[in-house]
N, C-alpha and C positions, 0 to 999 in steps of 0.2 A: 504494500500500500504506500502509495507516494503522500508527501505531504499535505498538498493541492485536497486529496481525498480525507485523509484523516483532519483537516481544519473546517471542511465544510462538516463532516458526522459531528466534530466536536462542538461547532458553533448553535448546532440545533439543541444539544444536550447542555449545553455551559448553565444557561440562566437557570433551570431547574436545581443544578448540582449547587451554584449558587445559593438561592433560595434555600435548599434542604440544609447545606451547609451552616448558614449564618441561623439559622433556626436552631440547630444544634450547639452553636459554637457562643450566638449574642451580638458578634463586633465584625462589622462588614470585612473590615481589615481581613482578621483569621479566616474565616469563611472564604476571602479570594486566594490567600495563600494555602489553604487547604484545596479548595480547588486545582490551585495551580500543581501540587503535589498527585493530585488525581492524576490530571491528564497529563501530568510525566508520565507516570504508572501505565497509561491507558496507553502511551506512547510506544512504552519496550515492548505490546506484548500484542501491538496492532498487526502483527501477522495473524496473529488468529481470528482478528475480526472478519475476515473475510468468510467466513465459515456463518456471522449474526450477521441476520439482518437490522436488528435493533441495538447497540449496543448500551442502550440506556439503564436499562437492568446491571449490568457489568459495573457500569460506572458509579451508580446507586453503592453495589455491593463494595467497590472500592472505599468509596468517599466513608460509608459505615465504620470499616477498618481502619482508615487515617484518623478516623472520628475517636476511634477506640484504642488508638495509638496514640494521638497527643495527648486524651487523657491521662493514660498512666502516666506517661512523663510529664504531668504537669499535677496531677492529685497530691502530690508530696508537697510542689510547694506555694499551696495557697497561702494568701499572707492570713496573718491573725488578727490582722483588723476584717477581715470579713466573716473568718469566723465565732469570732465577738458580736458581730454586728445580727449573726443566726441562730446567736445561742438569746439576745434578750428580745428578736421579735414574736418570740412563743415561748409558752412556758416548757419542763421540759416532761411533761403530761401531756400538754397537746403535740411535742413534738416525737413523743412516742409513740399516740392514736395514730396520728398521720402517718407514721413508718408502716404501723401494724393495717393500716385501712390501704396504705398502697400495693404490700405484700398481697393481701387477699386479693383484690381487685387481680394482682397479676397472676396468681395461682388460678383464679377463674378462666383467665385468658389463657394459661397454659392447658387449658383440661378439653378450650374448643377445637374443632379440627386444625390440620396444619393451615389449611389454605383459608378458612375464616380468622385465625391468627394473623395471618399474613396481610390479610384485606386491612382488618380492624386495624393493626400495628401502622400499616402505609396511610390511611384516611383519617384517625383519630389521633395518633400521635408525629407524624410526619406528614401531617395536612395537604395529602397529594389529590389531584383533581382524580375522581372518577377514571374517566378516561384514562389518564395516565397510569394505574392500578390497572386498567385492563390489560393495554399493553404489557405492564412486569408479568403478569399473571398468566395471560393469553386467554381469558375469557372475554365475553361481553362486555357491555357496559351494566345491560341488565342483572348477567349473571353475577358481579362485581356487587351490586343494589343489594338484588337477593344473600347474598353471603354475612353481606355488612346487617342485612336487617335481622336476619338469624343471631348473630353474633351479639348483637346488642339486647335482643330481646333473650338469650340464654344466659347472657349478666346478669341481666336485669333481676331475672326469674332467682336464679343461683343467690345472689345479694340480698333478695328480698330473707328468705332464710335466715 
């Protein structure tokens, strides 16, 4: 794959990687440099693109893992003015409810199928259109609908409990 080819696939995919990026990250800054870290990535290993028609999904799955990589190298050294600033906006009862009510919430979602996991995960947590969900998925748009309404209504059901 010549450059020419890999800057046009890249440019259709940038502004979503973007967007998912700075959603994860907060500061537009790291978000471009994460991205830019992406499409290195996506750079060394674009002989295999030729085999995807879409390589959005790929890119998705990249950016996830730089996401999960700057983390650790950066979870050590948040400074301690902010976490000063976490420990007196809640007490630390409500900030144990909320640990114990995010756990469950997520143990519910691990118990749904893979692929209504995967819906809910991409549309409720990573705020991706519809559409775009279809694509990763290779469903419908409808069948995508149907998953997400399942998933939310087997929460629901489960929580109420």
């Amino acid at each position: 794959m010549n450059t020419e080819i890999f800057l046009q696939r890249v440019a259709i995919i940038r502004p979503d990687l973007v967007r998912l990026a700075r959603k994860k990250l907060g500061v537009r800054e790291d978000a471009e440099d994460l991205v830019q870290e992406v499409l290195m990535r996506l750079w060394l290993i674009r002989e295999k693109w030729n085999t995807h028609i879409n390589c959005k999904p790929l890119a998705i799955h990249i950016l996830e893992h730089c996401v999960i990589d700057r983390y650790r190298k950066t979870k050590d050294m948040e400074p301690i003015e902010n976490q000063s600033l976490i420990a007196h906006t809640e007490s630390p009862h409500q900030h144990i409810e909320a640990k114990d009510l995010g756990r469950y919430i997520w143990s519910l979602i691990e118990k749904l199928p893979p692929l209504q996991q995967m819906i809910m995960r991409l549309k409720d947590i990573e705020e991706m259109e519809v559409e775009d969900i279809a694509q990763i998925t290779n469903c419908t748009p409808e069948a995508v609908r149907m998953n997400l309404c399942r998933a939310r209504r087997k929460i629901r059901e489960e929580f109420k409990i």
